[in-house]
MARGU-545110 format. One record per residue: x, y, z of N, C-alpha, C, O in turn; residue in three letters. Coordinates in steps of 0.05 Angstrom, whole numbers, padded with zeros to 5 digits, always signed. Each point is the difference from the previous one (the first is absolute). Layout:
REM residues N
XYZXYZXYZXYZALA...
//
This chain:
REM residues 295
+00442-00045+00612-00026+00007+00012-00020-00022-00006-00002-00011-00022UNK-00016+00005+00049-00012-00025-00007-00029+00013-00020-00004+00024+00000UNK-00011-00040-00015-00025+00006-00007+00007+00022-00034-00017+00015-00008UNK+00051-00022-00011+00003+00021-00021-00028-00011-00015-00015-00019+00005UNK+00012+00040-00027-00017+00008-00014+00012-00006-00036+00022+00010-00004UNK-00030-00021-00014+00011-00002-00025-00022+00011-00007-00021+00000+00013UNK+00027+00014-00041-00021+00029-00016+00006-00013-00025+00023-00003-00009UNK-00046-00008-00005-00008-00003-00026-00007+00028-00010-00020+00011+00010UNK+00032-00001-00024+00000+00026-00014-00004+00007-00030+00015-00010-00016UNK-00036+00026+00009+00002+00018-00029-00018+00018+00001-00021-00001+00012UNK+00031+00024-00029-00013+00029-00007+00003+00016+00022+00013-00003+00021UNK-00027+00019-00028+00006+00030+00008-00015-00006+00037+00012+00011+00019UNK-00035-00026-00015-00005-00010+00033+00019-00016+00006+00007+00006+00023UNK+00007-00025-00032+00020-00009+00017+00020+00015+00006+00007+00001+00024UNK+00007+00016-00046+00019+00025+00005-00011+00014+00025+00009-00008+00021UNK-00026+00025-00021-00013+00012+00021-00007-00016+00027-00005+00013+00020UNK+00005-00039-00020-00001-00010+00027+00016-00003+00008+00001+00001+00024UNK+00022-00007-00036+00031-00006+00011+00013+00023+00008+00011+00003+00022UNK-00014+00017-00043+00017+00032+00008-00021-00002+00034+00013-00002+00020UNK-00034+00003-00018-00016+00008+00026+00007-00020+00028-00003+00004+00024UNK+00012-00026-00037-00007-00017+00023+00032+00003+00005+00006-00006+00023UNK+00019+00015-00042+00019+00005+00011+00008+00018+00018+00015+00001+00020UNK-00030+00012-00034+00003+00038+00024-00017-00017+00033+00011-00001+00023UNK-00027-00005-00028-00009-00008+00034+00008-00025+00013+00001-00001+00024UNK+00004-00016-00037+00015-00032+00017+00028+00007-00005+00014-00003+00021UNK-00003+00010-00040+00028-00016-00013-00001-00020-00016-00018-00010-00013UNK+00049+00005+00016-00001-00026-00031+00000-00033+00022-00005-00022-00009UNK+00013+00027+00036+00010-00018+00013-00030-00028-00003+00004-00024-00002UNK-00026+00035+00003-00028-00017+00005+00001-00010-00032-00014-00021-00002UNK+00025+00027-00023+00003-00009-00027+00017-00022-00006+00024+00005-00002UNK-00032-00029+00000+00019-00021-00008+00011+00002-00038+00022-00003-00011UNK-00047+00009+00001+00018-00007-00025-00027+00020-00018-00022+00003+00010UNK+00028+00007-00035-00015+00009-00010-00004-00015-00034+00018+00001-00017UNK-00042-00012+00014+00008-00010-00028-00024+00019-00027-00022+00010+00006UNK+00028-00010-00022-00006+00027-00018-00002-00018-00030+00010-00022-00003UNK-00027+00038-00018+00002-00005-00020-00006+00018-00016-00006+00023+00008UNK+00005-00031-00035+00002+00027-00027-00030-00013-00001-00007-00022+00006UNK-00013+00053-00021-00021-00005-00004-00006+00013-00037-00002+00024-00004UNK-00002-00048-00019-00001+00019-00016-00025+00006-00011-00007+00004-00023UNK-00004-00003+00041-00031+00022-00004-00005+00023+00005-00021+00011-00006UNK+00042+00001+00020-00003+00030+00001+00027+00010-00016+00019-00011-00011UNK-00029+00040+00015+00019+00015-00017+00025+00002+00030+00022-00007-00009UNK-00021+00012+00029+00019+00007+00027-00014-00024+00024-00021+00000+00012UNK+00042-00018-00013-00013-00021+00014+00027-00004+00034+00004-00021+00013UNK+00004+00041-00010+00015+00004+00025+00020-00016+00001+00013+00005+00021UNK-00005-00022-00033+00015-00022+00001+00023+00014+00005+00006-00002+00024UNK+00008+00015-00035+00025+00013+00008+00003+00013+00023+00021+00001+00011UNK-00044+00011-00002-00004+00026+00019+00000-00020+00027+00009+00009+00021UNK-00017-00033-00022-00006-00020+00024+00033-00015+00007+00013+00000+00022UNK-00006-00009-00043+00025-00012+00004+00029+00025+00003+00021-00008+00010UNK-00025+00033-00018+00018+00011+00012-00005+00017+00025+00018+00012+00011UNK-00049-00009+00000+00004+00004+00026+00000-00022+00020-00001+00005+00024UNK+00002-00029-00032+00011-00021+00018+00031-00005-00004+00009-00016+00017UNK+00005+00023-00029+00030+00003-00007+00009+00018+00013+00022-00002+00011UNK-00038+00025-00009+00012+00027+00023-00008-00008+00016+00008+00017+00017UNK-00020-00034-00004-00015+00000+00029+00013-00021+00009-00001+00002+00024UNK+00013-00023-00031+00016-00027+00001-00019-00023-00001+00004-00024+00002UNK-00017+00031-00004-00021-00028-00005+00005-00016-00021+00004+00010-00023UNK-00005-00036+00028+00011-00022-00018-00038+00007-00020-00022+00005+00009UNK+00034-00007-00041-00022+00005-00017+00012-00031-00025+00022-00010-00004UNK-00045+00007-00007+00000-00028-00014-00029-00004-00017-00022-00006+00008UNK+00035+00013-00044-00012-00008-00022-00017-00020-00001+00014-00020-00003UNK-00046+00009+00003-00009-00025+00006+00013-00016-00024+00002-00025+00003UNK+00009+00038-00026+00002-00022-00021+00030-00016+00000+00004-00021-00014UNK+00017+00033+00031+00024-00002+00014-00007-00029+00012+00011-00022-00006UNK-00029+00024+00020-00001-00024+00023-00031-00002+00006-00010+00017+00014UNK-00010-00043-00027-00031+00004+00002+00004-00019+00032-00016+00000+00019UNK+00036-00011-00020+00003-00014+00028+00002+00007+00030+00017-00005+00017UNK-00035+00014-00018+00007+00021+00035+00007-00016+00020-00017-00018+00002UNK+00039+00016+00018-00001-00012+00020+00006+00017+00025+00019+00016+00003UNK-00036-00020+00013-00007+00024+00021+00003-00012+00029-00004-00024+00007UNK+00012+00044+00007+00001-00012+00029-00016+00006+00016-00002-00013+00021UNK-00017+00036-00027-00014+00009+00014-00033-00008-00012+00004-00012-00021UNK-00028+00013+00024-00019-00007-00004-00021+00026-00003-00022+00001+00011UNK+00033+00015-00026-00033+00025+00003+00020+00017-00020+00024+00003-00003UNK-00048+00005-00010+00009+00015-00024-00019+00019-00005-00018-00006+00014UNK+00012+00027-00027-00017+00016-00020+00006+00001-00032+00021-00009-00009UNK-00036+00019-00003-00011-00002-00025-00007+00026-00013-00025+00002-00003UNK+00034+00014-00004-00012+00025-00021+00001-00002-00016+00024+00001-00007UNK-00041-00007-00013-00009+00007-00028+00022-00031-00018+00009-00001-00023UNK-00009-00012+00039+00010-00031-00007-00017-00009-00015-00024+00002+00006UNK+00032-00013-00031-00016-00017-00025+00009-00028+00006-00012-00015-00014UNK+00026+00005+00028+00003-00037-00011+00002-00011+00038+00007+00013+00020UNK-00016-00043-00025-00002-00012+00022+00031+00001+00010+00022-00002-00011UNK-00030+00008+00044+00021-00006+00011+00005-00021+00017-00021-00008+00010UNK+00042-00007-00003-00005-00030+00021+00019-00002+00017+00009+00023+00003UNK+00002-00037+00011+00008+00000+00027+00007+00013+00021+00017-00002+00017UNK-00046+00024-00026-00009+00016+00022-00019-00009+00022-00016-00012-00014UNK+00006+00009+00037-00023-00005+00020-00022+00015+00002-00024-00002-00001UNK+00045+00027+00008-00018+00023+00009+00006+00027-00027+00020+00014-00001UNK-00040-00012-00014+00003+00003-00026-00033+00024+00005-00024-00004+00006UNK+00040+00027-00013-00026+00028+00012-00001+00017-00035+00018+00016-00005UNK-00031-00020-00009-00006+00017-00020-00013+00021+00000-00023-00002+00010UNK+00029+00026-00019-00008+00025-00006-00020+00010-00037+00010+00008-00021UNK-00041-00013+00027-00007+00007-00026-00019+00020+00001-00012+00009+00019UNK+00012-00001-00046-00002+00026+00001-00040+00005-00008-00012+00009-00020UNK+00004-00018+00042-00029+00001+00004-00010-00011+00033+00013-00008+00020UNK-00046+00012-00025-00005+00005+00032-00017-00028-00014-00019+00001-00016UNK+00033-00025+00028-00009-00030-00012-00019+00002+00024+00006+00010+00022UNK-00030-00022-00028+00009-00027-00023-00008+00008-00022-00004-00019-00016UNK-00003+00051+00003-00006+00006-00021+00026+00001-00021+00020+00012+00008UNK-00020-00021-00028+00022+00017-00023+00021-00026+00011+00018+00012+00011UNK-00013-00033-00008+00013-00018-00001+00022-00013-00027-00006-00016-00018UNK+00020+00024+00020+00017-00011-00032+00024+00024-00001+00016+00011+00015UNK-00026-00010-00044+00024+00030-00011-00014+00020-00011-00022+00001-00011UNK+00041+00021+00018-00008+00022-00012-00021+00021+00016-00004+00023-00004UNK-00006-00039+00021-00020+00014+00020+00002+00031-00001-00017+00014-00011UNK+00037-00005+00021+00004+00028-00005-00013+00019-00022-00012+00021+00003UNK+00019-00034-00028-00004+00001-00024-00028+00003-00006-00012+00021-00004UNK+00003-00049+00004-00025-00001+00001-00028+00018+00021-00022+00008-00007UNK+00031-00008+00026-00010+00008+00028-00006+00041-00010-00019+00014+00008UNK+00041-00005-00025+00000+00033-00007-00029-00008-00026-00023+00009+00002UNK+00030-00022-00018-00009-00004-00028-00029+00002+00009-00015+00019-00006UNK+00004-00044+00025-00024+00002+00010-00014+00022+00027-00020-00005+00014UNK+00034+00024-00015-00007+00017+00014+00000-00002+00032-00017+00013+00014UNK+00035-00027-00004-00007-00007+00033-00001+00026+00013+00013+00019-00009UNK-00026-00018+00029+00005+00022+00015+00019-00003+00025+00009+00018+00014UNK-00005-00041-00014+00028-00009+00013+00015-00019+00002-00007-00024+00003UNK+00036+00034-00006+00016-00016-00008+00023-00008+00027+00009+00020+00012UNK-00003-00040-00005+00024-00005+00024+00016-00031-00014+00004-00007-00023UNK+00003-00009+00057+00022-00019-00007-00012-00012+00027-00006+00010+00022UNK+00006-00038-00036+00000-00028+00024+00027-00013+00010+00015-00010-00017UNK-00010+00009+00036+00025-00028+00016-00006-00012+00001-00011-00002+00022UNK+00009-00022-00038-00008-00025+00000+00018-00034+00007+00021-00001-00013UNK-00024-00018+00027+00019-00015-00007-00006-00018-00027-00023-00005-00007UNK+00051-00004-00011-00011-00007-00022-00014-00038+00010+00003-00014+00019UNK-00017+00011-00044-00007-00024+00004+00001-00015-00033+00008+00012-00019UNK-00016-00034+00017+00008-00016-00022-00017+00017-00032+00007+00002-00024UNK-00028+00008+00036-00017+00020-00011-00002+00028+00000-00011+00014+00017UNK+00023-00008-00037+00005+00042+00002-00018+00012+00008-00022+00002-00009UNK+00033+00010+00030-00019+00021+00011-00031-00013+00024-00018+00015+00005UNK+00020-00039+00003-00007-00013+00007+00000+00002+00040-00016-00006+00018UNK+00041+00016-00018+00006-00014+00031-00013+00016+00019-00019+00016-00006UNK+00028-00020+00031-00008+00015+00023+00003+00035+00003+00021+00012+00004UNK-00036-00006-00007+00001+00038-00001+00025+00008+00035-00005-00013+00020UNK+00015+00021-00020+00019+00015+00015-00011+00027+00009-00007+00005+00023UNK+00007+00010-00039-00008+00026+00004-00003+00014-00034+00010-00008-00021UNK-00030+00033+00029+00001+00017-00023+00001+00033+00000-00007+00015+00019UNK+00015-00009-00040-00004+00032-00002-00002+00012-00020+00016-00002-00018UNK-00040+00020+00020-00016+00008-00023+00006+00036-00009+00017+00009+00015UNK-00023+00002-00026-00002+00030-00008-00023+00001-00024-00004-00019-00016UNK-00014+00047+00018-00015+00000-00016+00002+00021-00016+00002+00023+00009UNK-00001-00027-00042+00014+00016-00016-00026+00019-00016-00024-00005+00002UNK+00035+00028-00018-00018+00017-00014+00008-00008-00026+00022-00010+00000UNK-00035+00010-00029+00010-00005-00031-00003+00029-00008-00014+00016+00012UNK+00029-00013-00037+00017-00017+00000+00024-00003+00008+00010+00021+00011UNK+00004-00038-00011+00031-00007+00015+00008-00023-00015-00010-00022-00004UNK+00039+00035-00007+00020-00016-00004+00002-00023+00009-00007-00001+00024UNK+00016-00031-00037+00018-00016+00013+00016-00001+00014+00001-00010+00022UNK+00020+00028-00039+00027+00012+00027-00014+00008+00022-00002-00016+00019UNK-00006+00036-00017-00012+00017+00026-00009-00027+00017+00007-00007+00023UNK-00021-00002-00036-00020-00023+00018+00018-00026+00017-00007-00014+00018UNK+00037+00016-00035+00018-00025+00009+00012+00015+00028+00002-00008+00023UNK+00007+00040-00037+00006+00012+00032-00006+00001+00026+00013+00000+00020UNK-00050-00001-00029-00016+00004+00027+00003-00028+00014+00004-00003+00025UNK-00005-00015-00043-00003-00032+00013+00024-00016+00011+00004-00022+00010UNK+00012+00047-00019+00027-00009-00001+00007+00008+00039+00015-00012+00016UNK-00031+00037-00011+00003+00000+00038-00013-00016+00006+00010-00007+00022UNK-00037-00012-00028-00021-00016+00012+00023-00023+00007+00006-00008+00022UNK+00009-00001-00053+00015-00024+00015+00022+00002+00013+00012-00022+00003UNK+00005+00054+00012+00015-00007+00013-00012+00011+00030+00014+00002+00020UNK-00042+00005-00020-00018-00007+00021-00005-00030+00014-00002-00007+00024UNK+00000-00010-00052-00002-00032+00028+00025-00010-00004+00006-00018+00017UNK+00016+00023-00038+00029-00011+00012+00007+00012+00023+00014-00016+00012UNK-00016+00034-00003+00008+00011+00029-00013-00012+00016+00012-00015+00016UNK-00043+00016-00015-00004-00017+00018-00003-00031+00001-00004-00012+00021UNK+00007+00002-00045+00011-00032+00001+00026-00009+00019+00004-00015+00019UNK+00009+00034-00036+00035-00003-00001-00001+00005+00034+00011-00020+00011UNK-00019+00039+00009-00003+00012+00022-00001-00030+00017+00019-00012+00010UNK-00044+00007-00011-00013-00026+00011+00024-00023-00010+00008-00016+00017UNK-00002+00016-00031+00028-00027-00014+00020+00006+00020+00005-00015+00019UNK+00005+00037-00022+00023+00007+00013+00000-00003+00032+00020+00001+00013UNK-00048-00004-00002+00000+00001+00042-00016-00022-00006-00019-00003+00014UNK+00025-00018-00039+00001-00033+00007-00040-00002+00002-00007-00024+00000UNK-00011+00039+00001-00030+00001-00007-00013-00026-00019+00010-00004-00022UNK-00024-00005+00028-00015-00019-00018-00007+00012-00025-00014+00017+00010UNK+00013-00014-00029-00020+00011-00026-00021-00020-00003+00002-00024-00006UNK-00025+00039+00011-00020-00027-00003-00027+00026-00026-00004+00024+00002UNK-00009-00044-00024-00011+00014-00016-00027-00014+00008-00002-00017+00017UNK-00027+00029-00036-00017-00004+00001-00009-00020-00022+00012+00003-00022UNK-00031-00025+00022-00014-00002-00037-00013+00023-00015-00015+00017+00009UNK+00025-00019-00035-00024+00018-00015-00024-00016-00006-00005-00024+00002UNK-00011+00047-00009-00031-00005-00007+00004-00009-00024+00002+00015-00020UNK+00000-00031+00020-00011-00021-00037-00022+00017-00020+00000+00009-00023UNK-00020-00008+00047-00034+00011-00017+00016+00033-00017-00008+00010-00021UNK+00029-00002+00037+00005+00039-00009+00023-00008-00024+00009+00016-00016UNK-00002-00044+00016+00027+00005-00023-00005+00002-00025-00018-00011-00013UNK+00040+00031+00003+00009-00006-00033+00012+00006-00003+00014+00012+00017UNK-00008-00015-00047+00026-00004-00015+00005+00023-00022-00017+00007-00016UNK+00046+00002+00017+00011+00018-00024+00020-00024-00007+00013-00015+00013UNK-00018+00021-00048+00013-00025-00015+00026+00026-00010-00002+00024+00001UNK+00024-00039-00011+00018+00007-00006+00001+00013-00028-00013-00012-00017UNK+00024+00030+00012+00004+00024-00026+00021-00015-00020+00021-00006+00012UNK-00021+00002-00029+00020+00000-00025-00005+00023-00014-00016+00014+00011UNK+00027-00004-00037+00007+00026-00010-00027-00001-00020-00005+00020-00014UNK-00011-00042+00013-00022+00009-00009-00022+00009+00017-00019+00016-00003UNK+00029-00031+00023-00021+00027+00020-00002+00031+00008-00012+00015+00015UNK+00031-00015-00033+00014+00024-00001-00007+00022-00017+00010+00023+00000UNK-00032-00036-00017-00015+00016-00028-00022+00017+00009-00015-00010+00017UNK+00012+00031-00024-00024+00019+00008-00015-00012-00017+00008-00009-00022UNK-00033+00007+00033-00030-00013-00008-00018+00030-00007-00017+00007+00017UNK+00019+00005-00035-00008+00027-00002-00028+00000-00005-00012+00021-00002UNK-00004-00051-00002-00031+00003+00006-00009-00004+00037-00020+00003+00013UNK+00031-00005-00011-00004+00017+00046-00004+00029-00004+00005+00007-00023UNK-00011+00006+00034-00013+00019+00014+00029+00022+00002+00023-00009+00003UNK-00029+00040-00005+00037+00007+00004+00007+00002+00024+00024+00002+00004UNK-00041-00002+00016+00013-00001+00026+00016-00021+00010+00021+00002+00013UNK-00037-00025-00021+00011-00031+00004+00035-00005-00017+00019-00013+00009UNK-00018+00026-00030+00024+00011-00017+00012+00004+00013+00016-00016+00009UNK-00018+00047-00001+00018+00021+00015+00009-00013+00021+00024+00003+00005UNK-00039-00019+00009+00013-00027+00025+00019-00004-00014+00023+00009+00003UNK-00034-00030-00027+00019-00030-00004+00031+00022-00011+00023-00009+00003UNK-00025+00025-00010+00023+00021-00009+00024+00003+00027+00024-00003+00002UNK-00047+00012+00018+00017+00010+00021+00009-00032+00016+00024+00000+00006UNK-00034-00019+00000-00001-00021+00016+00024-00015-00020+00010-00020+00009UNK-00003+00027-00026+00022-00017-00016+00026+00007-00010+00016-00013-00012UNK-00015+00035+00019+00021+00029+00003+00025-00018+00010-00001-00024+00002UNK+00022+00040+00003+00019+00006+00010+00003-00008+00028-00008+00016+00017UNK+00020-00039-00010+00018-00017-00008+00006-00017-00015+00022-00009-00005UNK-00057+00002-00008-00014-00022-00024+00015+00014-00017+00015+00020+00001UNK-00026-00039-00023+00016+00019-00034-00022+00008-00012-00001+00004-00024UNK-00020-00002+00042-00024+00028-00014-00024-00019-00018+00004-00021-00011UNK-00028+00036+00013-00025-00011-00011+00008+00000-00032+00012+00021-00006UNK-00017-00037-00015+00012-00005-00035-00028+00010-00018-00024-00002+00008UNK+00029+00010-00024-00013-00011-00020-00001+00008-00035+00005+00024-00004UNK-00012-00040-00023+00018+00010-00020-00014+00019-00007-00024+00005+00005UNK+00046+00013-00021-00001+00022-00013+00014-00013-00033+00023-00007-00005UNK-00051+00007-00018+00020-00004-00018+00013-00021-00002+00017-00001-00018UNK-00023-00025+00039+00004-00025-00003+00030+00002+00019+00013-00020+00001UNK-00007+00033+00007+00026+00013+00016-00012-00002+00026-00022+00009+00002UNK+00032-00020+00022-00003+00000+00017+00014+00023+00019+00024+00002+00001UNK-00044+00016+00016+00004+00026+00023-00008-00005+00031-00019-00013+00008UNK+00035+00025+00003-00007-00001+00029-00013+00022+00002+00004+00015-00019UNK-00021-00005+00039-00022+00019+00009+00012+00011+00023-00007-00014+00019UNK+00024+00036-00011+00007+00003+00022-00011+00030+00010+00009+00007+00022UNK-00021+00006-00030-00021+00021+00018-00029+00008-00013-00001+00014-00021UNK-00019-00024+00034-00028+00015-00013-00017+00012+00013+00003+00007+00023UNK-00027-00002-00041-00010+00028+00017-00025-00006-00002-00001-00010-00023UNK-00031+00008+00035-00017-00004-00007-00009+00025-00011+00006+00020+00012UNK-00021-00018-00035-00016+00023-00014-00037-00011+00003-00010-00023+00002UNK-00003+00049-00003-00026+00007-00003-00013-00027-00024+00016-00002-00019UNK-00032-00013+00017-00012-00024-00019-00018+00027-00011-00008+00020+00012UNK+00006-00028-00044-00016+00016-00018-00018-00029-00012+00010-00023-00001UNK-00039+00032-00007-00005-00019-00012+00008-00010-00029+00006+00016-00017UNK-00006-00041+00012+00021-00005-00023-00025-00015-00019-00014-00013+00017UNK+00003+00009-00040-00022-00017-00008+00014-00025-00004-00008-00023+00003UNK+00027+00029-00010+00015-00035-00006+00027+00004+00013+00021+00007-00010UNK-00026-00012+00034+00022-00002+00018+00019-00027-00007-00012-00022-00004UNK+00035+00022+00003+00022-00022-00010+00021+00004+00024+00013+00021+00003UNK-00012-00038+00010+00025+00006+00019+00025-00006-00014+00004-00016-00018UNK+00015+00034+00032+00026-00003-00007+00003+00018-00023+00023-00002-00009UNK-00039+00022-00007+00003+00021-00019+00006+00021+00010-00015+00004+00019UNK+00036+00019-00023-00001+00025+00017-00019+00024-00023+00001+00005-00024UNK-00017+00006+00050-00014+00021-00009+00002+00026-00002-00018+00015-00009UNK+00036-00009+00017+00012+00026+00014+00036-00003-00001+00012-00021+00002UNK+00000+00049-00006+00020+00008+00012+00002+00020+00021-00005+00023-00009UNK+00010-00024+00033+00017+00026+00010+00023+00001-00001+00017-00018+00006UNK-00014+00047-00016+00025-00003+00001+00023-00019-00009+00022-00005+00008UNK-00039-00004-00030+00017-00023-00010+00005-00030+00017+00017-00016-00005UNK-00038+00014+00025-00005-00017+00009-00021-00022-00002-00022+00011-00003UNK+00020-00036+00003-00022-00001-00026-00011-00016+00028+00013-00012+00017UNK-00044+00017-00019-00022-00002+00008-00020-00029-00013-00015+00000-00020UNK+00024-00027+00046-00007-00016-00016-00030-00012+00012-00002+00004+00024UNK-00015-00013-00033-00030-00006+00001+00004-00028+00016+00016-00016-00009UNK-00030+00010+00032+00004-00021+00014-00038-00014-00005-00017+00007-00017UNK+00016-00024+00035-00021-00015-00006-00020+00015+00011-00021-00006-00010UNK+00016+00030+00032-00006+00015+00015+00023+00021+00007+00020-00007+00012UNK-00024+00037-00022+00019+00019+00001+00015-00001-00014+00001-00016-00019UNK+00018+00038+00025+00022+00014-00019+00023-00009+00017-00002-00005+00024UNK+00029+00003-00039+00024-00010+00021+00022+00023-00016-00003-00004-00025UNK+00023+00024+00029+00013+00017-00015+00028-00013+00021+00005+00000+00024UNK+00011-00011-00051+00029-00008+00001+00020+00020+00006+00009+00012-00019UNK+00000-00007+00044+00021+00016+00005+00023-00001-00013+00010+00017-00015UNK+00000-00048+00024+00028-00008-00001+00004-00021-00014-00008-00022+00009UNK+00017+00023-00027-00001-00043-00018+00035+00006-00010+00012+00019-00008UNK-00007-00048+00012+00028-00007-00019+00006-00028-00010-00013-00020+00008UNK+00025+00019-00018+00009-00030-00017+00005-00017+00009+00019+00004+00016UNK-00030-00034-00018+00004-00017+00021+00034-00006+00007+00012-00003+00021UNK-00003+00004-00050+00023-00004-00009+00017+00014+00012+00013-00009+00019UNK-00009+00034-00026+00023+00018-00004-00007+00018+00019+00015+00019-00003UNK-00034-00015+00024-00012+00016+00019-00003+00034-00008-00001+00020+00015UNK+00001-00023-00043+00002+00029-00011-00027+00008+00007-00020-00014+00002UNK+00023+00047+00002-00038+00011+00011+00000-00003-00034+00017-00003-00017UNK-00053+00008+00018-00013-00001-00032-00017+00018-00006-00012+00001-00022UNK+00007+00024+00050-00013+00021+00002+00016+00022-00009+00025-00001+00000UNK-00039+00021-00008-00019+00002-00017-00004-00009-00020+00018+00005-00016UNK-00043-00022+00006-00016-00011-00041-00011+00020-00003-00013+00015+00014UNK+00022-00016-00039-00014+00019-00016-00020-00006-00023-00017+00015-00010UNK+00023-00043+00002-00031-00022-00011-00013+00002+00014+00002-00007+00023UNK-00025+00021-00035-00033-00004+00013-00008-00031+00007-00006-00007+00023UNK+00007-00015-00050-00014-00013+00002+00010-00023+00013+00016-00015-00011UNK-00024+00008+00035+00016-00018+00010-00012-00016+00023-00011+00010+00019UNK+00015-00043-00024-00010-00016+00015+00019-00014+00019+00023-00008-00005UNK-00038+00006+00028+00011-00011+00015-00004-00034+00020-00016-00001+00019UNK+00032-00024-00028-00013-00019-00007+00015-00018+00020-00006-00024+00002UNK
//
């Protein structure tokens, strides 16, 4: 078939575009699918991608197997791809923001943390500069908080097999793809997360918390922070009623319910549902030490 398609693939949206775009094209418009392991999440689809391209017959290929791509065809897509790709032409990236805002990594991430009221995905072609190129098309949804990460990858996860259909559509009856410039004056940038970004800052506000809690969840390996010089992940909280405190100290808990300890943020109360060990993923609920900081 003239005009195949090669799929740079990872996570749980590339899984979901492929199962979708199989059920409505076939595998026949798929030249090759190439995939990688991601170890920043806890379930990073890698398996789930390469064995439904094994049931489906689609030739699938490890980037670290072969960083050498040689391709016959010229047009490709991109989900949730971390490293330059090259002797591609026609080279269409999928990120997970309505650019030219939130340009970089993590957008998603960042984009819940700071409260957007809406969140979508750009088609972009790539250019020598991330996130940079000609806009394609976009699609947006506007969300309520709070909400999960997961939840939030689901919703965005139909936005992008909204313009692979209609990319892939236009590719397939031979169509020009032609994009727009972005606005320079509207751009910015989300910088990329390491695991210290990863630390709850318990002098913020508890709402801003209760975000960075939920926005770092599951698929992530969860918002940290020590207990006891021990490092914990934060995996469900609750906002509580703020009392006034005369010497408010963030990161001290003031309260139990229920054996849940009620910790003092820089603004408000934050009550720890769910915590476990960075280590050994053991829960650590219910304490029964009153006195306890959280650092």
């Amino acid at each position: 078939m003239k005009n195949k398609i090669v799929m740079f693939l990872m996570n749980k949206k590339g899984y979901l575009v492929l199962e979708n775009f199989i059920k409505k094209y076939g595998i026949d418009p798929i030249d090759i699918v190439i995939i990688s392991r991601d170890p920043n999440v806890q379930k990073d689809y890698y398996l789930e991608i390469k064995n439904l391209c094994l049931k489906s017959g689609i030739k699938v290929l490890d980037r670290l197997e072969n960083n050498e791509f040689t391709f016959n065809n010229q047009i490709a897509f991109a989900i949730g791809w971390r490293w330059i790709i090259n002797n591609i032409d026609q080279l269409i990236v999928f990120h997970d923001s309505l650019l030219p805002r939130y340009r970089g990594f993590a957008p998603l991430v960042n984009a819940l943390i700071n409260k957007e009221a809406q969140i979508g995905v750009t088609a972009l072609f790539a250019t020598a500069d991330y996130d940079k190129g000609d806009i394609i098309a976009q699609e947006s949804l506007t969300i309520n908080y709070p909400i999960k990460i997961e939840d939030a990858i689901t919703k965005i996860a139909e936005l992008y097999f909204l313009l692979v259909d209609k990319i892939a559509s236009d590719i397939l009856q031979g169509k020009e793809i032609i994009g727009l410039p972005q606005n320079e004056k509207e751009a910015s940038y989300s910088l990329w997360r390491d695991e210290e970004d990863y630390l709850i800052d318990w002098s913020m506000d508890s709402e801003y918390v209760h975000r960075f809690i939920d926005a770092t969840g599951f698929p992530y390996k969860g918002a940290a922070t020590f207990l006891n010089e021990k490092k914990v992940r934060i995996i469900e909280s609750a906002l509580v009623q703020d009392v006034l405190i005369e010497n408010r100290t963030p990161g001290k808990v003031i309260f139990f319910e229920n054996k849940n300890p009620v910790v003092v943020c820089g603004k408000g109360l934050l009550k720890i549902m769910r915590m476990i060990d960075d280590e050994t993923g053991k829960e650590l609920l219910p304490l029964n030490k009153f006195r306890i900081r959280f650092e």
